[in-house]
C-alpha positions as CSV (number, residue, x, y, z in Angstrom):
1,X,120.2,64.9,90.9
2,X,122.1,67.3,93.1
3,X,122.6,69.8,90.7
4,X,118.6,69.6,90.0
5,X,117.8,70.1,93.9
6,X,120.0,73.2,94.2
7,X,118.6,74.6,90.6
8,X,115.2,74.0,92.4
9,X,116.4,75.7,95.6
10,X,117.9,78.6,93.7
11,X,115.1,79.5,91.9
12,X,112.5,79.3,95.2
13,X,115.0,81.8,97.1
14,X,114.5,84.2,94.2
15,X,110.9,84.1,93.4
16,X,110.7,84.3,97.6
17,X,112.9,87.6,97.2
18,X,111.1,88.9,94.4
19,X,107.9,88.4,96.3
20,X,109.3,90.2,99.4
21,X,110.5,92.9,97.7
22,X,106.9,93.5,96.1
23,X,105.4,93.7,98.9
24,X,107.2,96.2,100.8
25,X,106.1,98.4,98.1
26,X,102.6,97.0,97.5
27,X,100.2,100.0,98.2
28,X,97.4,97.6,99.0
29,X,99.2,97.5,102.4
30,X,96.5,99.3,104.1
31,X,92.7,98.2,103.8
32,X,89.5,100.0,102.8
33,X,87.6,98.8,105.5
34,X,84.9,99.8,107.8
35,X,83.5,99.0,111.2
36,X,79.2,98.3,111.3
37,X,78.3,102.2,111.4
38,X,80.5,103.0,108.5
39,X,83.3,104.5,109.9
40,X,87.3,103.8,108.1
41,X,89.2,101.6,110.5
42,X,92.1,101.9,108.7
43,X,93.3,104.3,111.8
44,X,93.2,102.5,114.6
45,X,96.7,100.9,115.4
46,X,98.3,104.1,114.9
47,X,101.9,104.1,116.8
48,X,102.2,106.6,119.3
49,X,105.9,107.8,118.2
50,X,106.4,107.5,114.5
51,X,109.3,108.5,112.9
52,X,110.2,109.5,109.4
53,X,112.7,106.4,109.0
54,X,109.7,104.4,110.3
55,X,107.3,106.2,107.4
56,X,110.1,105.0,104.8
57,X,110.3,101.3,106.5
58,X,106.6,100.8,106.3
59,X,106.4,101.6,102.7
60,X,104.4,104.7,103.1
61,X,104.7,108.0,100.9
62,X,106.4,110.4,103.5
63,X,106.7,113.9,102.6
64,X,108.2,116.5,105.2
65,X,107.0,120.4,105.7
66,X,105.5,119.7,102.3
67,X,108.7,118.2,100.5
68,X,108.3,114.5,99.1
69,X,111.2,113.0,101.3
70,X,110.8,109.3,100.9
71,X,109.1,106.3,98.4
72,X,107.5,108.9,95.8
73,X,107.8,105.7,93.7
74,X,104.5,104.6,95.5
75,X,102.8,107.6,94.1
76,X,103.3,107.6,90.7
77,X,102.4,104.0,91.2
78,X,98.8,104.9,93.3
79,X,98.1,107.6,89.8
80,X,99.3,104.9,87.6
81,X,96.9,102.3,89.2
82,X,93.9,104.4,89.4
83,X,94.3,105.7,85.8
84,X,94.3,102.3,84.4
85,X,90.8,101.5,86.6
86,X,92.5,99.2,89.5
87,X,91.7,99.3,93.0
88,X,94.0,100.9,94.5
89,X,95.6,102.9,97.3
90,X,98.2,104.6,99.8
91,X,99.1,106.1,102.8
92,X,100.8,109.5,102.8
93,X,102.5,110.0,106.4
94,X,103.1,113.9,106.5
95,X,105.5,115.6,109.0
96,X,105.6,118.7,109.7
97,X,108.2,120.6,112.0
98,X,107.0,123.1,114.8
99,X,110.2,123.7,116.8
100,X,113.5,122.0,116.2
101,X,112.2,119.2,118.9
102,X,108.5,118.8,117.8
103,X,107.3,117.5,114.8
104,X,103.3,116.5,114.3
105,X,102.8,113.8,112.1
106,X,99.7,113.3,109.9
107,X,98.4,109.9,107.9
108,X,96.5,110.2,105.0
109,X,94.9,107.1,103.7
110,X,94.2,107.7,99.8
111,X,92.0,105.0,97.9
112,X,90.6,104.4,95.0
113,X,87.7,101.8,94.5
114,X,85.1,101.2,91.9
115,X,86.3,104.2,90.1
116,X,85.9,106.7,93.1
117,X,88.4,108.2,94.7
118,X,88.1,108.1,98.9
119,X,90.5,110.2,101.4
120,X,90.5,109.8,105.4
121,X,92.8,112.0,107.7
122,X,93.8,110.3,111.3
123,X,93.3,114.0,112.5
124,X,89.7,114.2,111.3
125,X,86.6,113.3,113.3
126,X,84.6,112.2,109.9
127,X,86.4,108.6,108.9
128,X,83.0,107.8,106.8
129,X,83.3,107.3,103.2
130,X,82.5,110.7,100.9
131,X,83.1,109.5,97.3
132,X,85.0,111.6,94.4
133,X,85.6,111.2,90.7
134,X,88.6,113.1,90.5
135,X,91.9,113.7,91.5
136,X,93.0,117.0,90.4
137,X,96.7,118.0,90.3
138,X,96.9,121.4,89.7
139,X,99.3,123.5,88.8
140,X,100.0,127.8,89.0
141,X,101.9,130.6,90.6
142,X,101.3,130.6,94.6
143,X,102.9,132.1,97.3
144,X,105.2,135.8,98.0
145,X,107.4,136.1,95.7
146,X,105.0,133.9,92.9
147,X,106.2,130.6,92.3
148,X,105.0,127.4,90.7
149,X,103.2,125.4,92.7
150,X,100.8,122.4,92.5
151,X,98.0,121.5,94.4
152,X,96.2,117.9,94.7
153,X,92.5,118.1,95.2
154,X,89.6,115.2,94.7
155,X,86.4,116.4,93.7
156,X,83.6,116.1,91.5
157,X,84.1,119.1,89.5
158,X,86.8,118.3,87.0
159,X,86.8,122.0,85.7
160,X,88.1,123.4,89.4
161,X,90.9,125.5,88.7
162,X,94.6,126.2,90.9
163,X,93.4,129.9,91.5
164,X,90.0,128.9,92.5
165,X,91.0,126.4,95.0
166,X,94.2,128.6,96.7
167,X,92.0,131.6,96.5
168,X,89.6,129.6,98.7
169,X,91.8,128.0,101.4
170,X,92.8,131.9,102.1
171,X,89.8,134.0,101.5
172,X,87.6,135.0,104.4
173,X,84.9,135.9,102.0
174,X,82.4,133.3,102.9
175,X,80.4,134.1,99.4
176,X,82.9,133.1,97.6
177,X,83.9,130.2,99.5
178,X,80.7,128.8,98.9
179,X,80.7,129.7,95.2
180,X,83.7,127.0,94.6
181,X,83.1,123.8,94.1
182,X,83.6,121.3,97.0
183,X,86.8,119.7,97.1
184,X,89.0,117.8,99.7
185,X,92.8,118.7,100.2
186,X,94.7,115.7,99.6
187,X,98.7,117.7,99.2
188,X,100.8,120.7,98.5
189,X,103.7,120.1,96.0
């Protein structure tokens, strides 16, 4: 009998462990959720300070000056998810360094539900919902020398090119601005 009782014990500490660990890494940790006018309230218990080893505590995707840095495992997961047709999604905490003793640090809460994608930025004033049907991740030469680079985008075009979308984040030609399909910026890589 004792031997059944710590069997049973045993096995509850494990599936409790198991459980646990899932969860840390369970990217339905943040909510799509909205107040009565429509606006994401995923936002609004923002910490004050947040640090990078807090980002990695919390289970979010953490990337630094545009470097994945932490739990990239959570992103293959969000693609995997969202390819397959589940509800899904994931907060990307960005961090980017001014000086050697300032950092700014950005969330990005990345969903997708009922097969449309949904993005909102703590820095931006909009926090209402703007559906998309794609992520993009694409891929060309950027930058001074040229080298590979990839860009994720969400939009409803799924023939937007790399060139089209780098060439617009830097033009100052409004024309052609105007002539590329909306998008939304979701990450450098």
């Amino acid at each position: 009998m004792r031997k059944i009782i710590v069997s049973f014990f045993t096995i509850i500490c494990i599936v409790g462990l198991l459980i646990s660990c899932a969860e840390k890494y369970d990217n339905q940790s943040i909510k799509f959720s909205f107040d009565d006018n429509g606006k994401y309230t995923g936002f609004s218990n923002l910490p004050t300070k947040y640090t990078v080893e807090d980002a990695k505590k919390d289970g979010c995707f953490v990337k630094q000056d545009s470097k994945d840095i932490a739990n990239k495992e959570l992103w293959n997961s969000f693609i995997e998810d969202a390819s397959k047709g589940k509800n899904t999604g994931i907060r990307i905490v960005k961090f980017y360094t001014e000086t050697e003793d300032d950092t700014i640090v950005y969330f990005n809460d990345l969903f997708f539900d009922d097969d449309y994608y949904y993005l909102f930025d703590s820095s931006s004033e909009n926090q209402k919902k703007q559906p998309y049907q794609y992520l993009l991740m694409l891929e060309g030469k950027f930058g001074n020398p040229l080298r590979d680079s990839r860009v994720v985008v969400l939009t409803n075009d799924n023939t937007l090119k790399f060139n089209d979308v780098m060439k617009s984040l830097v033009s100052s030609n409004m024309e052609y601005i105007k002539s590329v399909s909306p998008y939304r910026l979701v990450m450098f890589e």
